[in-house]
C-alpha positions as CSV (number, residue, x, y, z in Angstrom):
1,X,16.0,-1.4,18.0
2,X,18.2,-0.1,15.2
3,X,17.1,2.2,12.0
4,X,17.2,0.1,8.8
5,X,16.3,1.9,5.3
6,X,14.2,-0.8,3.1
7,X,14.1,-0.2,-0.5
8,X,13.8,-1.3,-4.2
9,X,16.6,-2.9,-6.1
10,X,17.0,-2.8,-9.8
11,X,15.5,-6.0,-10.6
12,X,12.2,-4.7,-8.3
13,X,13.4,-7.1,-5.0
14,X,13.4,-5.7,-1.7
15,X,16.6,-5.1,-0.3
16,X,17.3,-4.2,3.7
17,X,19.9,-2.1,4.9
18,X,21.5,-2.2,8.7
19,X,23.8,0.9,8.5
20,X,25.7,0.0,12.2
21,X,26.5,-3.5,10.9
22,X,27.4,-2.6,7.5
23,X,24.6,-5.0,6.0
24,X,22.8,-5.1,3.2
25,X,20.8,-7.9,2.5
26,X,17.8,-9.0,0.5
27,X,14.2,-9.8,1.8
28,X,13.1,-13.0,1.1
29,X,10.1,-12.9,3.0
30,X,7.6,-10.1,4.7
31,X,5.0,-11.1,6.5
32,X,2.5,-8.1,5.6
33,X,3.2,-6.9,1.6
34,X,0.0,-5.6,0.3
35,X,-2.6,-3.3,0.0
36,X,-3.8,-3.9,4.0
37,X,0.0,-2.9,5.2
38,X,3.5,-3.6,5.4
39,X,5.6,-4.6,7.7
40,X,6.2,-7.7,10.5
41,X,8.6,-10.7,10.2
42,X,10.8,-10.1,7.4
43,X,13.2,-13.0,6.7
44,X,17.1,-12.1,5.0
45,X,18.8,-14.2,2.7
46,X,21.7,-14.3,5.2
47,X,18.8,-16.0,7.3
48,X,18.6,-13.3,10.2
49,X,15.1,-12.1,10.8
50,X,13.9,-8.9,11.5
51,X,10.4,-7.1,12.8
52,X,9.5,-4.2,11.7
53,X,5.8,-2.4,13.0
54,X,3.2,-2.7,10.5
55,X,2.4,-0.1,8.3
56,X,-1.0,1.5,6.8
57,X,-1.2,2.0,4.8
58,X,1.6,0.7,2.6
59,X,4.4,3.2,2.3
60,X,6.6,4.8,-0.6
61,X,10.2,2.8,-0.9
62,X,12.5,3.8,0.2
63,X,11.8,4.3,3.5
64,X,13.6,4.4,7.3
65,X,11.6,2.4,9.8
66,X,13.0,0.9,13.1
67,X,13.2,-2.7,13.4
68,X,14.2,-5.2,16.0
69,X,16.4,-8.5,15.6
70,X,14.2,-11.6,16.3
């Protein structure tokens, strides 16, 4: 499991950051983005997915979670 810092471009879109690889990538899909929680699957643009514990309740961006390469 690695720290990844998940936070809030610009334009609003969520962007994911893997400081050991260098990678920065945007979030194309989270499995849990409301009011209930955040967190699970997330799928990168790149195509890599990611999971990250759920979180409730939803947190303030941006934020450092641990997440693990599926």
């Amino acid at each position: 499991m690695a720290n990844v810092m998940i936070r809030k471009d610009p334009n609003g879109k969520l962007v994911f950051y893997l400081a050991k690889k260098d990678l920065e990538a945007h979030i194309l899909a989270i499995e849990h983005d409301d009011a209930e929680g955040f967190g699970g699957e997330l799928t990168l643009d790149d195509g890599s997915r990611y999971y990250v514990d759920p979180l409730t309740p939803p947190p303030k961006l941006p934020i450092t979670v641990r997440a693990r390469r599926l």
